[in-house]
OpenMM code with the backbone's topology and positions (N, CA, C; nanometers):
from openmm import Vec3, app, unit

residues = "UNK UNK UNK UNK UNK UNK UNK UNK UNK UNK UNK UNK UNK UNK UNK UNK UNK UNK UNK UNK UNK UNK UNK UNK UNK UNK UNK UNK UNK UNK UNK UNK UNK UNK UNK UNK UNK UNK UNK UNK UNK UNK UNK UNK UNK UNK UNK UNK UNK UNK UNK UNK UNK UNK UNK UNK UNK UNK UNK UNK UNK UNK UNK UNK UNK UNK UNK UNK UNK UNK UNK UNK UNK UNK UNK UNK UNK UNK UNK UNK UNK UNK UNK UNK UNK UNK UNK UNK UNK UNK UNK UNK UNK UNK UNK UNK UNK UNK UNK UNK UNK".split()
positions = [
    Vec3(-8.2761, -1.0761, -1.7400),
    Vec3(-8.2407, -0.9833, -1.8451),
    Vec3(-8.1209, -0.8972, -1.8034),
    Vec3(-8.1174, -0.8387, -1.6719),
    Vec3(-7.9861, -0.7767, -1.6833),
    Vec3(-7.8873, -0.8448, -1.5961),
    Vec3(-7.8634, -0.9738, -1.6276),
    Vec3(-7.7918, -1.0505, -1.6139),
    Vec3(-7.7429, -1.0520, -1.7188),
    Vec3(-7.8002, -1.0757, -1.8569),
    Vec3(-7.7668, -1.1194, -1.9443),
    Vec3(-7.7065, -0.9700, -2.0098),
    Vec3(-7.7176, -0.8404, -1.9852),
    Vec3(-7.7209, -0.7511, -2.0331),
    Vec3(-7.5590, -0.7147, -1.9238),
    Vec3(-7.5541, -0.7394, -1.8493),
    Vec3(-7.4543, -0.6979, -1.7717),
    Vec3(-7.2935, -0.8314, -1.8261),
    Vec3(-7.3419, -0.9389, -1.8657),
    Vec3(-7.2587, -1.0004, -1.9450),
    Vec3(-7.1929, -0.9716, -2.1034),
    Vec3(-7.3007, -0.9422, -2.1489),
    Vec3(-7.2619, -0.8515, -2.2739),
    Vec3(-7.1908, -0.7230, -2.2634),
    Vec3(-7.2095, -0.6671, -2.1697),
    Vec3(-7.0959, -0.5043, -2.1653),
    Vec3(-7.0067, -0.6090, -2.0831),
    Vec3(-6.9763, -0.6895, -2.0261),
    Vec3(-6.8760, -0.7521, -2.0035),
    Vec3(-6.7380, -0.7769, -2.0780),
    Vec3(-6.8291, -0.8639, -2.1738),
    Vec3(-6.7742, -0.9377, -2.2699),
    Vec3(-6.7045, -0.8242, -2.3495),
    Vec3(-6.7992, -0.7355, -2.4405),
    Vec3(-6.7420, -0.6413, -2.5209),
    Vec3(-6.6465, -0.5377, -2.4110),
    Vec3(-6.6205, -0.4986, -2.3276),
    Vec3(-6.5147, -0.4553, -2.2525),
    Vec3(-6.4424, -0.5066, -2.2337),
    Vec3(-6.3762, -0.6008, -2.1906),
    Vec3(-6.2650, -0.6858, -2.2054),
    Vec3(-6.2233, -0.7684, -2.2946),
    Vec3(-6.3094, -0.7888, -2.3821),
    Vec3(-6.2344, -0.8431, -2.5733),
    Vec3(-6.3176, -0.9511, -2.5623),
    Vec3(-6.4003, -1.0059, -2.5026),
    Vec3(-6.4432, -1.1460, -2.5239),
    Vec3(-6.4294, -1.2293, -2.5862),
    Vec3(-6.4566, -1.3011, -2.6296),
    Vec3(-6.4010, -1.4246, -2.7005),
    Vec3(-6.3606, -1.3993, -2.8132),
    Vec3(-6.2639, -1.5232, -2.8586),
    Vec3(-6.2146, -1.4926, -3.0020),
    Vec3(-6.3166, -1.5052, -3.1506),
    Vec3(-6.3304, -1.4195, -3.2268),
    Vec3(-6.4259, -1.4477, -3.3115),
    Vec3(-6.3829, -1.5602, -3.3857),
    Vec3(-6.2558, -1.5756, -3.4309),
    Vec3(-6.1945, -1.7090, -3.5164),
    Vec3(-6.1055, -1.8191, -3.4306),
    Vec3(-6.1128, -1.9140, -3.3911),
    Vec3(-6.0711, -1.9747, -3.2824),
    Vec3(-5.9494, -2.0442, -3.3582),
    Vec3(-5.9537, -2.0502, -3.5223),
    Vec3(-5.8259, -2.0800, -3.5900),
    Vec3(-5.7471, -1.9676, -3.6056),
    Vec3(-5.7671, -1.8123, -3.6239),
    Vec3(-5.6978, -1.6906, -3.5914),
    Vec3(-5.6246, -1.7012, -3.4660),
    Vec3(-5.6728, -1.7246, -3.3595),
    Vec3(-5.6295, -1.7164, -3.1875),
    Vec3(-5.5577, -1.8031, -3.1813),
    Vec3(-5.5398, -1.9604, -3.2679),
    Vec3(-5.3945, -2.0278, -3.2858),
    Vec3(-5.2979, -2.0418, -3.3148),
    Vec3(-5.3291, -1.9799, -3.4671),
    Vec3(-5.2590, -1.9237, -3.5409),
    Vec3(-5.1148, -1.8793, -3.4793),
    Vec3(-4.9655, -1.9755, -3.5899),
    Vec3(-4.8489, -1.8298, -3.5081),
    Vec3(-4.9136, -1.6992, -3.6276),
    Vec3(-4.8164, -1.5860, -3.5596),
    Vec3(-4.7882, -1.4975, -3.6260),
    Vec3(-4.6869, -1.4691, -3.7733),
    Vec3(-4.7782, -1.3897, -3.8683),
    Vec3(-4.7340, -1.4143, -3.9999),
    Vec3(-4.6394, -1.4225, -4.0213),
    Vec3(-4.4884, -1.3161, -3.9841),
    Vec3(-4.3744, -1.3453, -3.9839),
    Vec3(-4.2886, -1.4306, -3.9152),
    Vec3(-4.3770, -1.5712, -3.8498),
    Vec3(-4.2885, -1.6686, -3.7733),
    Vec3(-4.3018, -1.7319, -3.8896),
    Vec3(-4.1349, -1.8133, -3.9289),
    Vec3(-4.0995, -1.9103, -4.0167),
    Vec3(-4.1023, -2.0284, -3.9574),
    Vec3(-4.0987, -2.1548, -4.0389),
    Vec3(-4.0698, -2.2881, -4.0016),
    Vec3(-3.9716, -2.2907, -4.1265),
    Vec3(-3.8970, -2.2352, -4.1877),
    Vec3(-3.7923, -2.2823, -4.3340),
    Vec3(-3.6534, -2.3189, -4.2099),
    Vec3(-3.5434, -2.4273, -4.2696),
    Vec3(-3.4879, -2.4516, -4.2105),
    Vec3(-3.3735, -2.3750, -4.2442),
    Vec3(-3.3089, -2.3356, -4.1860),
    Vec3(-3.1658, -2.2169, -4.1889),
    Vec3(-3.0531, -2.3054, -4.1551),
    Vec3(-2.9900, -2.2864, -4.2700),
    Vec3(-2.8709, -2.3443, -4.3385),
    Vec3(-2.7272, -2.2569, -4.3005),
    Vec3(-2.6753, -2.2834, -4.1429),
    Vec3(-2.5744, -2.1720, -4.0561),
    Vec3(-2.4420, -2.1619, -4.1743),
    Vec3(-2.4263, -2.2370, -4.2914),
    Vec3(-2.3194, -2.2449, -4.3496),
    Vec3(-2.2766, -2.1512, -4.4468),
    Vec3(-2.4531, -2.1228, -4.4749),
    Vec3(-2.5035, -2.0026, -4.5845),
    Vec3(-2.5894, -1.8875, -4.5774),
    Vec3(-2.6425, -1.8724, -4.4278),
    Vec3(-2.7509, -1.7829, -4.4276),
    Vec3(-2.7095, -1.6357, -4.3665),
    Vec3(-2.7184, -1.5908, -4.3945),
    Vec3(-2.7258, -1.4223, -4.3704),
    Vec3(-2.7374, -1.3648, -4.1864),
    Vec3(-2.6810, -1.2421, -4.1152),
    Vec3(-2.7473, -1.2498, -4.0390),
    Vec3(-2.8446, -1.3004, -4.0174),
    Vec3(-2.8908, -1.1945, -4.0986),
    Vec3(-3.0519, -1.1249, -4.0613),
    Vec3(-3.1194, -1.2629, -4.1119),
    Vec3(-3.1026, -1.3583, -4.1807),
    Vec3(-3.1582, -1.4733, -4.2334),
    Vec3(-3.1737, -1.6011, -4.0619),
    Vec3(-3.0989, -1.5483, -4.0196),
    Vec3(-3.0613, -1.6530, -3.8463),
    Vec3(-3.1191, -1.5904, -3.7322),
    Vec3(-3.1214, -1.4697, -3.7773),
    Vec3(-3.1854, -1.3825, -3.6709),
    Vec3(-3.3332, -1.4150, -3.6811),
    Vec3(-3.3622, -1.5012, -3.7707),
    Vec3(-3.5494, -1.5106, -3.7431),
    Vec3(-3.5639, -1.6398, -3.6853),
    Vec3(-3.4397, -1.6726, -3.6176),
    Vec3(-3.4886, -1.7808, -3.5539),
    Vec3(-3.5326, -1.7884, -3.3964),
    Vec3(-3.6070, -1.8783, -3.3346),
    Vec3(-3.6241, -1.8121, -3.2307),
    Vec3(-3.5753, -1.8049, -3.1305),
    Vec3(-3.5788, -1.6607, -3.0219),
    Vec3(-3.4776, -1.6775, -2.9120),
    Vec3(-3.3648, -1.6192, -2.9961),
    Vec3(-3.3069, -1.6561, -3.0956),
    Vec3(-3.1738, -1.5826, -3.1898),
    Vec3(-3.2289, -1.4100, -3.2048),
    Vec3(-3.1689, -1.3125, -3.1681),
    Vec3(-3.1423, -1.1689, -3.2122),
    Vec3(-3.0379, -1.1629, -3.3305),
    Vec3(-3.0442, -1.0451, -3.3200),
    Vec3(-2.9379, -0.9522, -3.4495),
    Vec3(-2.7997, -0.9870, -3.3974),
    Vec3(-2.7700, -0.9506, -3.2496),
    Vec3(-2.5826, -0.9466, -3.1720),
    Vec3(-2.5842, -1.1456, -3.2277),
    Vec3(-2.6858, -1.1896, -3.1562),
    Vec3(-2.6381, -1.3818, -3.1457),
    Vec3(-2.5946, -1.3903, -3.3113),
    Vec3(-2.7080, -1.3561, -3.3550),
    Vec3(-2.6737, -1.4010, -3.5470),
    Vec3(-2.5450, -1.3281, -3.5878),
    Vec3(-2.5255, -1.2406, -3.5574),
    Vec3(-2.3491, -1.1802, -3.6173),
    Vec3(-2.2664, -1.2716, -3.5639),
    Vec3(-2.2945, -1.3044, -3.4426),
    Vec3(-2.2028, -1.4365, -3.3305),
    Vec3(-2.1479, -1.5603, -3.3949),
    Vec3(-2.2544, -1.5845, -3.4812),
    Vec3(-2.2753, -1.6905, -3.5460),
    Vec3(-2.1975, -1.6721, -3.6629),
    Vec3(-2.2241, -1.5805, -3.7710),
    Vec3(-2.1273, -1.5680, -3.9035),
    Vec3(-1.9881, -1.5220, -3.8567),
    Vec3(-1.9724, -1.4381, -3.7431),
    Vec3(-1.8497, -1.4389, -3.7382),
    Vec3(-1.7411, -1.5911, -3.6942),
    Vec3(-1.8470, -1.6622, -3.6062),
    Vec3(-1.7594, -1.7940, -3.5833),
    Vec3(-1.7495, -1.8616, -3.7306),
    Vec3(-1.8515, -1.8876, -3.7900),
    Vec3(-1.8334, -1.9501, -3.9169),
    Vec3(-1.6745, -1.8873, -3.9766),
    Vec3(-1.6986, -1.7495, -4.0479),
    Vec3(-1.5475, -1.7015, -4.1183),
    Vec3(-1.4715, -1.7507, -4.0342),
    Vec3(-1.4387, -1.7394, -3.9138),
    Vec3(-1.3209, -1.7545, -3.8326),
    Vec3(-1.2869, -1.9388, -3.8436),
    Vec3(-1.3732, -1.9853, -3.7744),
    Vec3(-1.3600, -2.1120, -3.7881),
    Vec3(-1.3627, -2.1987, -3.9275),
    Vec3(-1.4359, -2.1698, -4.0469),
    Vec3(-1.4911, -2.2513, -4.1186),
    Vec3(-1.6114, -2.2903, -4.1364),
    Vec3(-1.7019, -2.3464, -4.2326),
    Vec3(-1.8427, -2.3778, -4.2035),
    Vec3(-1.8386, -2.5318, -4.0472),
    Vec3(-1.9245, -2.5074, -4.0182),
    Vec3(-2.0079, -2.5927, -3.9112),
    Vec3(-2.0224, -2.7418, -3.9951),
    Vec3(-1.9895, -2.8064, -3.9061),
    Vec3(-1.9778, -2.9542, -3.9561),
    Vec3(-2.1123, -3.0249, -3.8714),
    Vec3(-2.1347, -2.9827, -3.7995),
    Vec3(-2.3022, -3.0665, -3.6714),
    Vec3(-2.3465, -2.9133, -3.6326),
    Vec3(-2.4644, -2.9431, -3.6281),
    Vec3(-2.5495, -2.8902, -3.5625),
    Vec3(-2.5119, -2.8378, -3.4207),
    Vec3(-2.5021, -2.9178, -3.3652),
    Vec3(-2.4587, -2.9047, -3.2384),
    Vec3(-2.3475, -2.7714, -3.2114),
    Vec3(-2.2518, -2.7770, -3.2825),
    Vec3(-2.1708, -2.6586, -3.2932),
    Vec3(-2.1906, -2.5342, -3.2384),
    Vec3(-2.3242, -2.5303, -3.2935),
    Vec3(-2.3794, -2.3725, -3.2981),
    Vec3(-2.3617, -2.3288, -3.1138),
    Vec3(-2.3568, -2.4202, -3.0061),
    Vec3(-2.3543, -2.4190, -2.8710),
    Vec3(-2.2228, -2.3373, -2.8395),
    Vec3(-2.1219, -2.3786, -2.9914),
    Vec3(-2.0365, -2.3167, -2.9249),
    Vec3(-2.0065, -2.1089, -2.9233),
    Vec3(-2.1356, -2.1174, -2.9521),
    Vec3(-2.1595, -1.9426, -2.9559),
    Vec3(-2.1833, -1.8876, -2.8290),
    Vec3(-2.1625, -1.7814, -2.7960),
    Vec3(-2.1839, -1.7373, -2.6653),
    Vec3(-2.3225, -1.6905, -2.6563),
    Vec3(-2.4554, -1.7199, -2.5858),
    Vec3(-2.5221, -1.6799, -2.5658),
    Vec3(-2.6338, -1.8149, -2.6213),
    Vec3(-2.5586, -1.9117, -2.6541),
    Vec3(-2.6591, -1.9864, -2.6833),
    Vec3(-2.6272, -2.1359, -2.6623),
    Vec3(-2.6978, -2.1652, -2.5136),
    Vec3(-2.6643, -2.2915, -2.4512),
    Vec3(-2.7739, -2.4346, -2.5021),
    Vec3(-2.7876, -2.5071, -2.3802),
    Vec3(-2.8484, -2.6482, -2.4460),
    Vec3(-3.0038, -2.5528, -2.4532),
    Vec3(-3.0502, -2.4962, -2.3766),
    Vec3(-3.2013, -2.4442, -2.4226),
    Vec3(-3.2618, -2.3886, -2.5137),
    Vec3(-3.1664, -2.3410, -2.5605),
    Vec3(-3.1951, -2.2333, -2.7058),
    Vec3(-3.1963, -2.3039, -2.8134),
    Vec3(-3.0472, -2.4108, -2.7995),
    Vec3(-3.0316, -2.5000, -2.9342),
    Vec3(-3.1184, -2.6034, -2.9375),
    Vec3(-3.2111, -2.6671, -2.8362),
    Vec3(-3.2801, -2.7309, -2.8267),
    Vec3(-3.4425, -2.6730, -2.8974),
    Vec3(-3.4604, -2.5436, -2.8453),
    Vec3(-3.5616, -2.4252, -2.9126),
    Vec3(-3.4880, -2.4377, -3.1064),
    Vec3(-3.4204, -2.4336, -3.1254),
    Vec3(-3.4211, -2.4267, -3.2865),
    Vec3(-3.3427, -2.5268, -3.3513),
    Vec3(-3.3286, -2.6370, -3.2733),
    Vec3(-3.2321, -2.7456, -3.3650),
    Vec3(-3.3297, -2.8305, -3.4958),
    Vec3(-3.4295, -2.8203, -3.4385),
    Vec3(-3.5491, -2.8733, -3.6013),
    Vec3(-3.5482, -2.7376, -3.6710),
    Vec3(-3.4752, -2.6297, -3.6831),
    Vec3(-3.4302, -2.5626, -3.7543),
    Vec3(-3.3523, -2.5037, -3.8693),
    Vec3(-3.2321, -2.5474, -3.7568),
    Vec3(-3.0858, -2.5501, -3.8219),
    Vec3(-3.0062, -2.6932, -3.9115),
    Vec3(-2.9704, -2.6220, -4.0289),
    Vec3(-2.9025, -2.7455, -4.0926),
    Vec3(-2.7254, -2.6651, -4.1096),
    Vec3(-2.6693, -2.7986, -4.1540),
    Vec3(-2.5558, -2.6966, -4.1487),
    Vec3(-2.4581, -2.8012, -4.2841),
    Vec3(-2.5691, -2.7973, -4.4353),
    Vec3(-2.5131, -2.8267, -4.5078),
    Vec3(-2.3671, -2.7472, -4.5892),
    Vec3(-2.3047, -2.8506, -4.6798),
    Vec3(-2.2104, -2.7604, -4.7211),
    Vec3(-2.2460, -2.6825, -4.7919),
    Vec3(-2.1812, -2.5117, -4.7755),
    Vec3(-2.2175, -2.3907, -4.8848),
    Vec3(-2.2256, -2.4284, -4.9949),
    Vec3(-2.2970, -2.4116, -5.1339),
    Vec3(-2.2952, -2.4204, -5.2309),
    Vec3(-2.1694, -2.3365, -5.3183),
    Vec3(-2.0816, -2.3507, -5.3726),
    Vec3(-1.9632, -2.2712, -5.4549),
    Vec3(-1.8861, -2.3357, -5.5281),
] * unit.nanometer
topology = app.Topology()
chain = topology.addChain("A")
for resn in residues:
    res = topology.addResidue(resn, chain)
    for name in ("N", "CA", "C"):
        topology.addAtom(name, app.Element.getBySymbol(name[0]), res)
């Protein structure tokens, strides 16, 4: 018995198990899977990608104006701060159709 009693203040002291084991897999509500379109999307629209911040996503629209829209995917490497690991982290992400206009 206070075995079993010394497991229970255990458990409830340190969080014990998850009550929903599909909750505890769960991502988090504001992680997207929509694919972001670098030709047309907004900072703040690139910035939810992951590993991408607010400075990388301005990085990004400013190369676009300067350069033109993005013709490959791949491109996006040529931003500073975002090498083969990152683009590899969001390339089932990124599309880089032509702007709509």
């Amino acid at each position: 018995m206070n075995r079993f009693v010394l497991v229970l203040a255990t458990v409830l002291i340190f969080g014990g198990w998850p009550v929903d084991a599909q909750r505890a897999t769960r991502p988090p509500a504001s992680a997207s899977t929509d694919v972001i379109n670098l030709n047309s999307a907004t900072a703040s629209q690139i910035a939810d990608l992951p590993g991408i911040g607010v400075k990388t996503a301005e990085l990004i629209v400013q190369y676009r104006v300067k350069n033109g829209p993005f013709k490959k995917i791949e491109e996006v490497m040529n931003i500073r701060g975002i090498g083969e690991k990152s683009f590899l982290r969001i390339k089932d992400r990124i599309a880089v159709a032509a702007p709509k206009g």
